[in-house]
N, C-alpha and C positions, 0 to 999 in steps of 0.2 A: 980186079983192076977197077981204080976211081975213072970216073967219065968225068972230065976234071971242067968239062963245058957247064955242066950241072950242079958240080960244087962250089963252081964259082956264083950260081944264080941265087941272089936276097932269099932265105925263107922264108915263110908268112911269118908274122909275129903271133908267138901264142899268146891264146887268151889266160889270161891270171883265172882261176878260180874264184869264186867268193870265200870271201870270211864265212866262218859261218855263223849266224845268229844267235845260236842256242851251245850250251853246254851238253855235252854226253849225260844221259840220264841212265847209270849202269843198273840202276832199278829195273829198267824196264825190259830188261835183255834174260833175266830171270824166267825159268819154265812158269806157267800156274801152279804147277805144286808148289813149287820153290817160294815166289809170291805169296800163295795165301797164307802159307808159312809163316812168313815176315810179318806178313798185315797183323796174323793170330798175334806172332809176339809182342811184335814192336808199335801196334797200336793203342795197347793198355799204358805207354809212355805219354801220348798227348790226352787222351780222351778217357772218362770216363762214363763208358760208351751206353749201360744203361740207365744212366742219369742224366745223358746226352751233357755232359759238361766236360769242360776242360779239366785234367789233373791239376794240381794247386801247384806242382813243379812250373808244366807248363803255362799253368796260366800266370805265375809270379814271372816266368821268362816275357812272356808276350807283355805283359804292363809293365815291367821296368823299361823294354821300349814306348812302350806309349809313351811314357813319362815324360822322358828323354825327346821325344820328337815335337810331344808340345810347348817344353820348355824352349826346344828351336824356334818351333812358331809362333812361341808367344814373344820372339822379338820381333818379329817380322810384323807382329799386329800391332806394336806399338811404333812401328816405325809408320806404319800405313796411317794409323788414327793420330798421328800425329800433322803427315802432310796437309799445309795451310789449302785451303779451297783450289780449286784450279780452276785456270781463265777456261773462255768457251772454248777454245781452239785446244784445249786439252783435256776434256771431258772423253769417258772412254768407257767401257765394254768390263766389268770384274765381273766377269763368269765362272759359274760354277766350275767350268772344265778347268780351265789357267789362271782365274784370277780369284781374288779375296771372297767370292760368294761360297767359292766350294770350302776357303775353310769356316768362313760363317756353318756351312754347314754339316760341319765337321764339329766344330764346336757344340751345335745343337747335340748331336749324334753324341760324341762324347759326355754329355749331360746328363742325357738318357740313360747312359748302361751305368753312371759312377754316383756317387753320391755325392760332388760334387756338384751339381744341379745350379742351385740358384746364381753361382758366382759364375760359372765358365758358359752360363745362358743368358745372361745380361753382357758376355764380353761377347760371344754371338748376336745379339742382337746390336751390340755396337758396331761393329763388323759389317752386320749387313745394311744397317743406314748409314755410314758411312759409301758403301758402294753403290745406292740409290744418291748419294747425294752428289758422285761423281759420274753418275748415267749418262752418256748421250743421249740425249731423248729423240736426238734426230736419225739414230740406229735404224735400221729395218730387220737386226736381226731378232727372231723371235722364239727362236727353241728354246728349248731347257739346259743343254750346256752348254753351250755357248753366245744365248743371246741374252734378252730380257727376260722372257717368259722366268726363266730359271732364278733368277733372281728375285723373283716378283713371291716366287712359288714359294721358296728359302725362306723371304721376309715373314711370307703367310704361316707358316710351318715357327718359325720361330713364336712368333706373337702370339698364336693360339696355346707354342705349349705355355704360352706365358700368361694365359688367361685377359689380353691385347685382344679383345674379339672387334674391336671399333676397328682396330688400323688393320687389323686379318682382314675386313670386309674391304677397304680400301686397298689392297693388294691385290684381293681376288679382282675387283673393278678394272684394277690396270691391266690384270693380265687378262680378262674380256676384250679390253679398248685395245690390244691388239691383233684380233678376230678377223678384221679389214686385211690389214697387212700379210695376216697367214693365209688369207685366202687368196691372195694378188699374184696374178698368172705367174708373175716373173720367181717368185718363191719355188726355189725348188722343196721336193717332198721328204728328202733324206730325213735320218734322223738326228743326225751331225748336225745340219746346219740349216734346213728348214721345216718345212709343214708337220713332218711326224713327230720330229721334237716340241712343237706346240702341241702335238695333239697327247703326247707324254706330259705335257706342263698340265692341262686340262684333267686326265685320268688320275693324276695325281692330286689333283686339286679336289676332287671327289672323294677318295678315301682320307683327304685329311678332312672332310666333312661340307666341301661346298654345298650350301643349296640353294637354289634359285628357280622359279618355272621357266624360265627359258635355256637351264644349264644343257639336255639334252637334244634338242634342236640345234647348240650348239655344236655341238662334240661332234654329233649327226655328220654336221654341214663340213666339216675338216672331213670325216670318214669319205663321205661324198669324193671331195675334190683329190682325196688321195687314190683315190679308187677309179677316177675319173681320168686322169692321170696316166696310173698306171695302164690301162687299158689302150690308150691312144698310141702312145710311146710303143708297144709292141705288137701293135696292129698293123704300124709298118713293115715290117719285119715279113717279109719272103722268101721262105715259106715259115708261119709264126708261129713260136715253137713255145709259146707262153703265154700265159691269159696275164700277166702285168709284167712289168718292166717299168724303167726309171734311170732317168740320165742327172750326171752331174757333171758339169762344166765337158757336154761332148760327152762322159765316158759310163759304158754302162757297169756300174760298179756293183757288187755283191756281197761284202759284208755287212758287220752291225753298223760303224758308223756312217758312212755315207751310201751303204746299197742297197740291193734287191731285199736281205735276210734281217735288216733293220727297221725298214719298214715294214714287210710283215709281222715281225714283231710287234709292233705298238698295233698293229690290226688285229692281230691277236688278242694282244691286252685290251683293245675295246670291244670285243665278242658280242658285249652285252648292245652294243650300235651297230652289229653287222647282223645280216641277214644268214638265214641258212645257205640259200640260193649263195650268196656272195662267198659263203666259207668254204662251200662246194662246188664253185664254179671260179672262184678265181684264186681266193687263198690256199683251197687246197691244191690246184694243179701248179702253182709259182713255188711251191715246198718241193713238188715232186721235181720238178724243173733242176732245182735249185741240184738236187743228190745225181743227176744225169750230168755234172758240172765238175765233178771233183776229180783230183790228182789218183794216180794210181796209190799215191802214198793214203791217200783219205780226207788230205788237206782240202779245202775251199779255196778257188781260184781270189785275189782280191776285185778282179774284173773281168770283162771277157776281153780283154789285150793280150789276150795269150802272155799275161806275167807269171816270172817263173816262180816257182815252187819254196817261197823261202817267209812268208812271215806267218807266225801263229800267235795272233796277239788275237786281244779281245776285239779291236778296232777294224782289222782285216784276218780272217782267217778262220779257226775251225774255233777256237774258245770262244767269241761272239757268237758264232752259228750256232755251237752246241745249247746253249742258251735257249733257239729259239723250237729246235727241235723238241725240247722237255716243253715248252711251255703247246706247240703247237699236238704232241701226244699227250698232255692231260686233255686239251679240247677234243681232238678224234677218236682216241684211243686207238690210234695205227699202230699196233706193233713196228711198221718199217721206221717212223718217228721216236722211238726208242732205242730204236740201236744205230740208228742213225747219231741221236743226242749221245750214245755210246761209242759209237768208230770216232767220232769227233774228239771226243774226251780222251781216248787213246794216242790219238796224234798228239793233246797237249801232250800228256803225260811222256811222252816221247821225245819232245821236242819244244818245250814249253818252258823252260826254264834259260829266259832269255838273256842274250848281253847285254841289253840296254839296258838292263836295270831293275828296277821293284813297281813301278808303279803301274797304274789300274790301266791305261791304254792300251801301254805297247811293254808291259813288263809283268814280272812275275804274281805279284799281288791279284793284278784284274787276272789270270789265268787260273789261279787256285777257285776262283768261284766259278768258274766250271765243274769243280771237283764238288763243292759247296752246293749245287744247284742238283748235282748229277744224285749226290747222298738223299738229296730231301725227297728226290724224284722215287729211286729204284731201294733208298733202305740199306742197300750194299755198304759195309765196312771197309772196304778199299779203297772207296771215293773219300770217305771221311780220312784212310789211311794216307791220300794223294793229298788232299789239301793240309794234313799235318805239316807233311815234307814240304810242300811247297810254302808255307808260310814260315817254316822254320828257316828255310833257304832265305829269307828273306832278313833275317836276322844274322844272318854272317857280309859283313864288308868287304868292298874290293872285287866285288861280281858286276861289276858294270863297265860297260867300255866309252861311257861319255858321261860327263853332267846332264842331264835334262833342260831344256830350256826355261822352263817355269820346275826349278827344283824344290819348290813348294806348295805347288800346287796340288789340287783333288785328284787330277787325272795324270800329273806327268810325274808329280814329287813326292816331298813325304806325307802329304797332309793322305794322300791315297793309301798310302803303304799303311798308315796308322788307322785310317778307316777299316782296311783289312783284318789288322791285328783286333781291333776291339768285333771284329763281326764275326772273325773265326771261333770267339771263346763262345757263340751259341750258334752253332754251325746249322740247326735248323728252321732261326726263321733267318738268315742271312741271307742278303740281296745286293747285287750289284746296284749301285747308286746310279740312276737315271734312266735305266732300262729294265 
């Protein structure tokens, strides 16, 4: 019998489920036997694994895209060098992340691996004065993708491979003369979008060969105020559950690009300006912090807003972190730091193969260099077998459920996706661009 008083009463409304992010990865559902099976056979198709090189199949497959994607961007650079000067009120920010810096250096990058060199490194260096000459100079931003620093570094990096050592010096100066601003309270320390990204502009600025006696005193004094920083931020914190923390706009965030595992990372990379004391007293307990944080899946929260369980990009998520884990177990030699950079890589491999698309933030490309980073680490032919597939994925159309905003860009378009493709064909010094 209906109680007809009760069926008559509105139900709740249900909630819609989400979409979901990512594609089925039926690879992964495979026993280990079965897997390393697959890897044994089907990895002698992309690599020639003790020559550590690409097969001449695959590597003719991965350069007829390059080809192809430069010839897109090379309209897009003559539409750029052709805009007449712009008035003051519309000077602007070409960042390596979204704007024309990243394919400046992209272009550099391309130069490098082809023989191609002198022609497509003079259109790099067009590129990238072009984008100083459209600077805001009244910006405060100062990192490496997204502000100035990154641009400054680009120009430096160009000039030098161009034997340009005058105007590399006057590069390196500007990216100094913004040392004030990186230090300025209101600068957050992310590495998105402040102080750790300057202090990546700087560490890079030294392996392409800065010298100066005051360069480490520098570097130092960012290490200082990041560290100074984090310290304060989670000393509030009752009862304090972490020797650093760091907020952006309000929110205490955790991945590579604006949180917790971002900034360790470039603290990481500057080792050689940290203390033991500080490796062991603050870097290392913020790593352990960090693994007390994750999804029962294995995933890395994007913040502690109790957000739910859904993105695995390099930007927010386990491909970023896994990153820093490799980098922070060659410093300790923590076994837990390794398998840690290993559960991480597992989640991509899972769940990594995104709708949004190919490029390096929040798509497929930037996820393969986990796989990329994971091979140089541990040796293992499976990682090398993961970023096969995953770059290969990236070569079939129709996998993405929107255009990109900047669908030409370093970090969101193709100039990423191609970056990828020419860094896969030497999978072991291959480096995710700006971290």
């Amino acid at each position: 019998m209906v109680d007809k008083k009760k069926s008559d009463q509105k139900k709740p409304e249900q909630t819609k489920p989400e979409p979901s992010r990512h594609y089925t990865n039926e690879l992964c559902e495979l026993s280990p036997e079965k897997a390393d099976e697959v890897v044994g056979r089907s990895l002698k198709l992309y690599y020639m694994v003790d020559k550590f090189k690409t097969t001449q199949t695959f590597e003719n497959k991965l350069n007829e895209f390059v080809e192809a994607n430069m010839h897109i961007l090379s309209q897009q650079v003559k539409l750029f060098l052709k805009k007449p000067k712009p008035k003051e009120h519309e000077l602007t920010v070409e960042s390596v992340y979204s704007g024309m810096a990243g394919i400046a250096l992209l272009y550099n990058f391309y130069a490098s691996k082809t023989n191609n060199k002198n022609k497509t490194r003079e259109k790099a260096k067009q590129i990238i004065e072009k984008c100083i000459a459209v600077l805001d100079d009244k910006s405060n931003s100062v990192t490496y993708l997204t502000g100035k620093s990154g641009i400054y570094v680009t120009a430096t990096e160009i000039y030098k491979d161009m034997g340009d050592l005058d105007n590399a010096r006057k590069m390196i100066e500007k990216i100094v003369g913004l040392l004030s601003l990186a230090l300025n309270e209101k600068m957050p320390d992310v590495l998105f979008y402040g102080r750790a990204g300057y202090l990546y502009s700087l560490l890079l600025l030294k392996k392409i060969g800065w010298e100066d006696p005051e360069r480490d005193r520098l570097i130092r004094s960012v290490v200082t105020t990041i560290f100074n920083n984090g310290i304060r931020t989670c000393v509030k914190d009752k009862p304090r559950k972490t020797s650093l923390m760091y907020k952006w706009h309000n929110k205490k965030y955790l991945g590579a690009a604006q949180g917790l595992s971002g900034i360790l990372h470039c603290l990481l990379l500057a080792k050689t300006y940290v203390t033991k004391k500080e490796l062991d007293d603050l870097i290392k307990p913020a790593l352990d912090y960090l693994l007390t944080l994750r999804y029962k899946s294995g995933n890395l929260p994007s913040s502690l807003c109790n957000d739910p369980d859904t993105l695995v990009q390099w930007c927010h998520g386990a491909p970023g972190v896994s990153h820093t884990y490799a980098l922070a177990y060659k410093i300790f030699r923590d076994e837990k730091y390794l398998n840690a950079a290993e559960q991480y890589a597992d989640v991509v491999w899972k769940r990594g193969l995104l709708t949004k698309g190919y490029g390096l933030c929040h798509g497929v490309s930037g996820n393969t260099y986990t796989f990329m980073t994971l091979y140089q680490l541990t040796g293992k032919s499976k990682y090398l077998y993961r970023a096969a597939r995953f770059i290969d994925w990236c070569l079939t159309t129709d996998r993405q459920n929107k255009i990109p905003d900047q669908p030409y860009s370093l970090f969101e378009g193709i100039s990423g996706v191609t970056y990828a493709l020419l860094d896969v064909q030497n999978p072991a010094l291959a480096n995710f661009p700006g971290f």
